[in-house]
ZADO-1210 file (C-alpha; in nm, 4 decimals, padded with zeros to 6 digits):
<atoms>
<atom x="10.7393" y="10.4960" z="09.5610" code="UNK" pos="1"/>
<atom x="10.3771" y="10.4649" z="09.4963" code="UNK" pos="2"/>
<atom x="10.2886" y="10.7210" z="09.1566" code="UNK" pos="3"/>
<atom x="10.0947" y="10.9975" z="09.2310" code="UNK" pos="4"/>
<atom x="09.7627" y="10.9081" z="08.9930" code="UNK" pos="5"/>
<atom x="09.6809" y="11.1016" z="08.7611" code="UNK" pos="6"/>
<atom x="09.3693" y="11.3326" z="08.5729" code="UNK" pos="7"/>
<atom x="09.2464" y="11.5667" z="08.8330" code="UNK" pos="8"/>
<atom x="09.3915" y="11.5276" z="09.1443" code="UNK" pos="9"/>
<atom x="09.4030" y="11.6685" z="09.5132" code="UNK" pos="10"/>
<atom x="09.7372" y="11.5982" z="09.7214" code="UNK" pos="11"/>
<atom x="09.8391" y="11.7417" z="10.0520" code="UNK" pos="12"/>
<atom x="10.2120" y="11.6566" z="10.1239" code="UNK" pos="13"/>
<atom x="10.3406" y="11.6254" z="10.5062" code="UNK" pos="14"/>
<atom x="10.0952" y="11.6957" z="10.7103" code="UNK" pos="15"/>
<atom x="10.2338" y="11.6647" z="11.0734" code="UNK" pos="16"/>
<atom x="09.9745" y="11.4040" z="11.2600" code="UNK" pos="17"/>
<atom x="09.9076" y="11.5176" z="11.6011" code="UNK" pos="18"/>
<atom x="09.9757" y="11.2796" z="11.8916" code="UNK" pos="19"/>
<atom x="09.7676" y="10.9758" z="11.8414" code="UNK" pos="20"/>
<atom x="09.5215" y="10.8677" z="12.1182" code="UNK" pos="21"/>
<atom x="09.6698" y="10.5605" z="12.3293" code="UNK" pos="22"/>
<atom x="09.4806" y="10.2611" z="12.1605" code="UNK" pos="23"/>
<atom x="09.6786" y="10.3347" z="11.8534" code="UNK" pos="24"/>
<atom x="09.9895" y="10.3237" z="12.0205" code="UNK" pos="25"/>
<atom x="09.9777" y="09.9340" z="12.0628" code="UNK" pos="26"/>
<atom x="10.1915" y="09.7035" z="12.1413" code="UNK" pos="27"/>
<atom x="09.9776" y="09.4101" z="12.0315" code="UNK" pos="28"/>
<atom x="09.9985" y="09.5054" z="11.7013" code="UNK" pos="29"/>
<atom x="10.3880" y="09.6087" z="11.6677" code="UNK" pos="30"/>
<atom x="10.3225" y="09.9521" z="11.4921" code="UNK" pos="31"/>
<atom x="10.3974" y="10.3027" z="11.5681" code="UNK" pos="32"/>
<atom x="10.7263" y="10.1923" z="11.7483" code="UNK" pos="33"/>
<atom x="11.0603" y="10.3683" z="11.7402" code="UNK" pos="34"/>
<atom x="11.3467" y="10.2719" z="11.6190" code="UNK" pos="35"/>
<atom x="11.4492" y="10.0349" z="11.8745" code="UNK" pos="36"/>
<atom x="11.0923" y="09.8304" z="11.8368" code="UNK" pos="37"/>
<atom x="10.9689" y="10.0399" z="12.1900" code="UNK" pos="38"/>
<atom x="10.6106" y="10.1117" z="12.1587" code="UNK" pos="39"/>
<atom x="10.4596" y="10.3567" z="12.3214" code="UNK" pos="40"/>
<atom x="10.7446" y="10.6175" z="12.2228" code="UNK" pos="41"/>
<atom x="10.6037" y="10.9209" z="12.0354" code="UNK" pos="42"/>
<atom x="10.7623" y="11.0071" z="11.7249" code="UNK" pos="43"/>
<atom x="10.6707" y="11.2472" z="11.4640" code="UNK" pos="44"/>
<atom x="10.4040" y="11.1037" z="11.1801" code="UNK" pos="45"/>
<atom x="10.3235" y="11.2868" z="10.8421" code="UNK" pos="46"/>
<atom x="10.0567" y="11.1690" z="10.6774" code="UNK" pos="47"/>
<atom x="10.0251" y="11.2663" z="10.2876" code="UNK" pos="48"/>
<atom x="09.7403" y="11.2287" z="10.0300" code="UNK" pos="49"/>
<atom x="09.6235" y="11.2298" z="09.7147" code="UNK" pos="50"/>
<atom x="09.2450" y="11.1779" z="09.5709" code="UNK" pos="51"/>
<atom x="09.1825" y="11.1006" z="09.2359" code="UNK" pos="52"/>
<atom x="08.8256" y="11.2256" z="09.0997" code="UNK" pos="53"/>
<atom x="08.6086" y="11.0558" z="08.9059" code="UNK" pos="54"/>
<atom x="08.5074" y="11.3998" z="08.7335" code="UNK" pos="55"/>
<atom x="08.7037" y="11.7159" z="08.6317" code="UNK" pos="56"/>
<atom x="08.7180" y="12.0283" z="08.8272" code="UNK" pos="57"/>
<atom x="08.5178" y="12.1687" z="08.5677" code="UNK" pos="58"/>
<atom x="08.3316" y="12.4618" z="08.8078" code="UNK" pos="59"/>
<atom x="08.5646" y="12.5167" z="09.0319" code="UNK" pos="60"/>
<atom x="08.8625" y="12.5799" z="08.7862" code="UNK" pos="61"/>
<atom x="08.6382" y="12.8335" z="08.5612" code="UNK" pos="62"/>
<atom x="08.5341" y="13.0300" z="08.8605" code="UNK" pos="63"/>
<atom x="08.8566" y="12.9860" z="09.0906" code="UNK" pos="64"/>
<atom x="08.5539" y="12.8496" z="09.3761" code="UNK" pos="65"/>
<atom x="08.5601" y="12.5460" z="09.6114" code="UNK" pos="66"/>
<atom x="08.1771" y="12.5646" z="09.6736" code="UNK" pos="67"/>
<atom x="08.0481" y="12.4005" z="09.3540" code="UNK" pos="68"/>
<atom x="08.0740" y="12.0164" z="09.4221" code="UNK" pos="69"/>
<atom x="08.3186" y="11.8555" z="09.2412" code="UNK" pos="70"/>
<atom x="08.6387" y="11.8574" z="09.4235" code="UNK" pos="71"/>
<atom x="08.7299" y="11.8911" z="09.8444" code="UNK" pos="72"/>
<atom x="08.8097" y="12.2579" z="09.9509" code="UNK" pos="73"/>
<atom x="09.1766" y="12.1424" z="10.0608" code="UNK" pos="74"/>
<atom x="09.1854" y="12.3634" z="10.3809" code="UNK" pos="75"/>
<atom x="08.8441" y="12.1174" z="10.5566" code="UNK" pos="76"/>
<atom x="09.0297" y="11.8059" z="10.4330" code="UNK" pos="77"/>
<atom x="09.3291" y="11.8998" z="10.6231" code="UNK" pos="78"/>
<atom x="09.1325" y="11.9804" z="10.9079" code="UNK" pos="79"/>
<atom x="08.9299" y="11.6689" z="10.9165" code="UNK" pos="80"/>
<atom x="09.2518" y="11.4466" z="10.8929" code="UNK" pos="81"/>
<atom x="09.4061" y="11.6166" z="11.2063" code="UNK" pos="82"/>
<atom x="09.0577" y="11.5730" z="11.3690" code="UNK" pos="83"/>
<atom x="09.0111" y="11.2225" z="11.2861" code="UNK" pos="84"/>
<atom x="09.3643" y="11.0940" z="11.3891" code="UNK" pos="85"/>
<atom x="09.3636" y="11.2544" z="11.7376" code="UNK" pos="86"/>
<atom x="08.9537" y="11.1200" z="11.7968" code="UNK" pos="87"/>
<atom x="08.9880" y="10.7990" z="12.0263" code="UNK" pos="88"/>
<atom x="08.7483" y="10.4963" z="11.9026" code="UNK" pos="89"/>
<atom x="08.6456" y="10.2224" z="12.0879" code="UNK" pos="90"/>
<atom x="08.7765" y="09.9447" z="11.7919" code="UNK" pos="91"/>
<atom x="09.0986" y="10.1424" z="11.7950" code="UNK" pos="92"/>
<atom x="09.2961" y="09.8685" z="11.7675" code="UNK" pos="93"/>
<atom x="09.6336" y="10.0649" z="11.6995" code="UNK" pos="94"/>
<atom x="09.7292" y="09.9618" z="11.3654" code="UNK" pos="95"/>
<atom x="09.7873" y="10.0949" z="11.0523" code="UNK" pos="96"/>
<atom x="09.4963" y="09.9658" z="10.8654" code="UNK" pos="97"/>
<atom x="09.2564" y="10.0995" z="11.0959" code="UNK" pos="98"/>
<atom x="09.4292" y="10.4524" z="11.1368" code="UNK" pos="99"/>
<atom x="09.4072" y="10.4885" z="10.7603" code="UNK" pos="100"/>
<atom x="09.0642" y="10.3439" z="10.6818" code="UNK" pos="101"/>
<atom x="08.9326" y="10.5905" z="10.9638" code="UNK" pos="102"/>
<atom x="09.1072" y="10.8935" z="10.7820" code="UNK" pos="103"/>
<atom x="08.9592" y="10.7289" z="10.4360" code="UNK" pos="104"/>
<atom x="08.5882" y="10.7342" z="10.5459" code="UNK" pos="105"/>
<atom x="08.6264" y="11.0662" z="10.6775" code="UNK" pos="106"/>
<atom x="08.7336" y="11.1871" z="10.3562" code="UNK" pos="107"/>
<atom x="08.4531" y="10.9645" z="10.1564" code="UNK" pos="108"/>
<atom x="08.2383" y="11.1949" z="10.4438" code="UNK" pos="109"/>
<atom x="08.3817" y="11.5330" z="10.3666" code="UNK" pos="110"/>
<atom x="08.2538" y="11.4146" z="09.9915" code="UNK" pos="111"/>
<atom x="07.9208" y="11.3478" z="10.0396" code="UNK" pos="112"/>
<atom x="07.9385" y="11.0950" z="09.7367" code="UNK" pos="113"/>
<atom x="08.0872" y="10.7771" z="09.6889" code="UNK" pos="114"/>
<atom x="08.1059" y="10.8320" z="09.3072" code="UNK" pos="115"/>
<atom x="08.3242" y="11.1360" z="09.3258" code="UNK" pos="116"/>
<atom x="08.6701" y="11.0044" z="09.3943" code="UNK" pos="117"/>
<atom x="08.8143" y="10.7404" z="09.1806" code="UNK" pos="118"/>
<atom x="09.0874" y="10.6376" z="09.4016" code="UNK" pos="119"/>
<atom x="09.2617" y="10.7810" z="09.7783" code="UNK" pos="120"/>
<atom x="09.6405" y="10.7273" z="09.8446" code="UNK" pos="121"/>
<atom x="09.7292" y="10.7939" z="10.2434" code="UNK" pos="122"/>
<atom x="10.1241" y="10.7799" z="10.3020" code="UNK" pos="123"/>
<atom x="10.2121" y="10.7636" z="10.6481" code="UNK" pos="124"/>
<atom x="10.6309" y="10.9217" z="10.6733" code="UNK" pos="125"/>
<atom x="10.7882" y="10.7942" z="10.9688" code="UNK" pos="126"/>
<atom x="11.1299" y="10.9678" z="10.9864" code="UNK" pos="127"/>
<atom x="11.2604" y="10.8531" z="11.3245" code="UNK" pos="128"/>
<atom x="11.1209" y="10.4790" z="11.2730" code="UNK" pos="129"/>
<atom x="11.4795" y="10.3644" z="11.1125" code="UNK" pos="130"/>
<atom x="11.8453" y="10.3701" z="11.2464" code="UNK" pos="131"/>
<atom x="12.0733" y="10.3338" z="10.9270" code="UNK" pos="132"/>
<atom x="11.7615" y="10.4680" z="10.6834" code="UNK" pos="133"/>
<atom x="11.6104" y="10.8170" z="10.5478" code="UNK" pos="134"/>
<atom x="11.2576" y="10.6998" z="10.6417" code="UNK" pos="135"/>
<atom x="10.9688" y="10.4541" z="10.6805" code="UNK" pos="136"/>
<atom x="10.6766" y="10.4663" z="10.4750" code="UNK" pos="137"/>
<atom x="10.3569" y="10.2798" z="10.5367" code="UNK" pos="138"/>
<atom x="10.0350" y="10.3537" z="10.2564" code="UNK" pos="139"/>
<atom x="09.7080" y="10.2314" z="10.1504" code="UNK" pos="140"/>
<atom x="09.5875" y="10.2910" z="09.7837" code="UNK" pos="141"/>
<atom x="09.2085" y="10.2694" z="09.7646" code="UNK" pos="142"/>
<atom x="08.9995" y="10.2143" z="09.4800" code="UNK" pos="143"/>
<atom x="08.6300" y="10.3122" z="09.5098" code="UNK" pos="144"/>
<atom x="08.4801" y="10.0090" z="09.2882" code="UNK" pos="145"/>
<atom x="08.1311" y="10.0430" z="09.4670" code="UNK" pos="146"/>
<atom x="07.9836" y="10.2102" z="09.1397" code="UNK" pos="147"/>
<atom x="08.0454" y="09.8870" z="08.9946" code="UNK" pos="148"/>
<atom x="07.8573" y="09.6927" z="09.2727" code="UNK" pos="149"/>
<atom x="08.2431" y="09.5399" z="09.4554" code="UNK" pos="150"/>
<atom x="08.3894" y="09.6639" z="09.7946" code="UNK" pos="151"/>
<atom x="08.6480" y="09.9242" z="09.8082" code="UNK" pos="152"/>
<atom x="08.9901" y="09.7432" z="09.7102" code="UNK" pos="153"/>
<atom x="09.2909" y="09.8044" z="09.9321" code="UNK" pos="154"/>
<atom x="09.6691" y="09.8142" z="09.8339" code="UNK" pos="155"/>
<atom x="09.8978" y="09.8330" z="10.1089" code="UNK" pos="156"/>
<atom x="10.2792" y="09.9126" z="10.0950" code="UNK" pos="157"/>
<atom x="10.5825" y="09.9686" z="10.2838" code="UNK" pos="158"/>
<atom x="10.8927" y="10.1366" z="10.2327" code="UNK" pos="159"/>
<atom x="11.2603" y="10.1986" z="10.3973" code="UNK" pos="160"/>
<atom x="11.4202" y="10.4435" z="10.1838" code="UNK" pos="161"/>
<atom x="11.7644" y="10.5372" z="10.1748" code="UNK" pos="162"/>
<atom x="11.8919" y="10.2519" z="10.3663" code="UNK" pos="163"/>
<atom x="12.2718" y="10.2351" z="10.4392" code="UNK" pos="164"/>
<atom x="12.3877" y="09.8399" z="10.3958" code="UNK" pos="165"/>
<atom x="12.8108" y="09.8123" z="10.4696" code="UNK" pos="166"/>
<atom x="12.8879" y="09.4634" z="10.2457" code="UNK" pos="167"/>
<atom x="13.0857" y="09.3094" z="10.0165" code="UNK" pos="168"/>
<atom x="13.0399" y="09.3751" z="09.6408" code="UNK" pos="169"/>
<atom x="13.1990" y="09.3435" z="09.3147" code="UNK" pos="170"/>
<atom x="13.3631" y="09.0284" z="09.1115" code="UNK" pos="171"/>
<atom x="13.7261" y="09.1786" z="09.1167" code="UNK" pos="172"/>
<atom x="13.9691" y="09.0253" z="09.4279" code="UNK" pos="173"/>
<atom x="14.0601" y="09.3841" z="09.5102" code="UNK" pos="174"/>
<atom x="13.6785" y="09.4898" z="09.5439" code="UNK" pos="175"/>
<atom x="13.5838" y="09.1169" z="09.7926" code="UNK" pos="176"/>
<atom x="13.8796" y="09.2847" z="10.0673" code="UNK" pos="177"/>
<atom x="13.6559" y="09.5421" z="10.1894" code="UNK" pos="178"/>
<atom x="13.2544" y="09.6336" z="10.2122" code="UNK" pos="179"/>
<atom x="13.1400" y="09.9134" z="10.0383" code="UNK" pos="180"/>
<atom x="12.8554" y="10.1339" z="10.1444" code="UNK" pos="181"/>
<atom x="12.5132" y="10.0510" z="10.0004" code="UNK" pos="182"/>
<atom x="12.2102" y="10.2693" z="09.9873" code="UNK" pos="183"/>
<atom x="11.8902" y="10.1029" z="09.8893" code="UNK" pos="184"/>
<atom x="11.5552" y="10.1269" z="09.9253" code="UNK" pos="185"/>
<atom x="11.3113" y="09.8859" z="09.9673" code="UNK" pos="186"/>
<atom x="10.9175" y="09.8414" z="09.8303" code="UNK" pos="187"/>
<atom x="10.6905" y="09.5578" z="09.9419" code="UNK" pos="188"/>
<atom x="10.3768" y="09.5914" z="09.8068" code="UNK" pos="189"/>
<atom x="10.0739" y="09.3963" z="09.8384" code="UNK" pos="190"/>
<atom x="09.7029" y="09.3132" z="09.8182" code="UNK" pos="191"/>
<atom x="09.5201" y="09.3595" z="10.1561" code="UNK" pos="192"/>
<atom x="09.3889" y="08.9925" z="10.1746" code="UNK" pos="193"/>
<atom x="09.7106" y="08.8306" z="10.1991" code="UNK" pos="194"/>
<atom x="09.8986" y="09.1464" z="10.4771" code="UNK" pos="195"/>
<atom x="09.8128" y="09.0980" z="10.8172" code="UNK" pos="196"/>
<atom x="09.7715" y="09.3769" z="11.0428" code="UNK" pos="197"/>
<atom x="10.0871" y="09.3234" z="11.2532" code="UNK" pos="198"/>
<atom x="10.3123" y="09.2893" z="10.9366" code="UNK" pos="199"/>
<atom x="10.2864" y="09.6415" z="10.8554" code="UNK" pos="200"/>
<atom x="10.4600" y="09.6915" z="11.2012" code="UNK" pos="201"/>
<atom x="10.7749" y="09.4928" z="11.1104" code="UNK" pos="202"/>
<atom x="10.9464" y="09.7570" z="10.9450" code="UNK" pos="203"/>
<atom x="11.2222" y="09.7719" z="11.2207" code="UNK" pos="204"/>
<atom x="11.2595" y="09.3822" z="11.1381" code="UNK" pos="205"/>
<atom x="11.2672" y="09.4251" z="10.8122" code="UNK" pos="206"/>
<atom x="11.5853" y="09.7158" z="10.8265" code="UNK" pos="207"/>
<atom x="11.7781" y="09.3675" z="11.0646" code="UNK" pos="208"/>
<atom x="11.7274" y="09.1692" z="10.8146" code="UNK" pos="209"/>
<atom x="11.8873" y="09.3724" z="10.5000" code="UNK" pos="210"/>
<atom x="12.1480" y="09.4505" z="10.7581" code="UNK" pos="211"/>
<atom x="12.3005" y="09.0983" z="10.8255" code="UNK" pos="212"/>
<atom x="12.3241" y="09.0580" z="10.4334" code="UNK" pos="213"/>
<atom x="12.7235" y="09.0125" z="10.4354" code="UNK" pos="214"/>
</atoms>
């Protein structure tokens, strides 16, 4: 799992997404399905977050205020994610990337200045996205770099936690006989330039493939 960073930080954990508008319920791009790869199947999505600042809370944690400047009063930011995700767009294309980097300039918004966060992690928890698994987990990691004259750099991840894997292990005779029950969890990480859009959908694939390990 992606660390939370750290210096001064603002996270929100499991905030429940209201229902997205259709566009990002797309087929074409393979994300957002259930379980069984159906699109267009609502299922629960909790989005969490945490912004790094480039500067300490200094005013706000010596007079217990939100209205000085240098951080995010938490109770907007939550409003302004639920308000962004259920807003329809016109480039909704219905995947991930654009879901999160819609949330991500509302938040550089709510800011009012590009040099005040250091970096924005957006987890997206999909509990009912994965038969023999806890969850799915689908994040961006940004890093504001546009102080230093480059575009904002994106890491993207996946995760299937907690998946349950019946094969054979061990070196002993006795132990190749039967399978044993595996739980693992898998993290793919990568930089945005080489993860297309649809591959962030093939999370159900992905749970197939670790299942036909014998």
């Amino acid at each position: 799992m992606t660390s939370i960073p750290r210096g001064d930080v603002l996270s929100i954990f499991n905030l429940l997404l209201p229902p997205l508008p259709s566009p990002s319920i797309s087929q074409s791009c393979g994300v957002f399905t259930d379980a069984w790869s159906r699109p267009g199947k609502f299922q629960p999505i909790y989005i969490s977050l945490h912004l790094q600042f480039s500067r300490p809370f200094a005013s706000s944690t010596t007079t217990d205020s939100l209205s000085h400047g240098d951080t995010i009063h938490y109770g907007a930011l939550a409003k302004t994610i639920l308000a962004s995700a259920s807003r329809s767009h016109p480039n909704d294309d219905g995947s991930v990337d654009f879901l999160l980097r819609k949330l991500y300039d509302e938040i550089l918004d709510l800011a009012g200045d590009d040099g005040m966060l250091q970096s924005c992690v957006l987890k997206l928890n999909l509990d009912k996205a994965t038969l023999s698994g806890d969850n799915v987990v689908l994040g961006h990691r940004y890093s504001n770099e546009r102080e230093m004259g480059k575009e904002v750099k994106v890491q993207k991840w996946m995760e299937i936690t907690g998946l349950k894997i019946p094969t054979v292990v061990g070196v002993n005779d006795h132990e190749r006989k039967e399978r044993q029950m595996l739980r693992v969890s898998l993290e793919i990480y990568a930089d945005e330039k080489y993860v297309s859009k649809q591959a962030m959908g093939e999370y159900v694939a992905l749970e197939r493939a670790c299942k036909d390990v014998k």
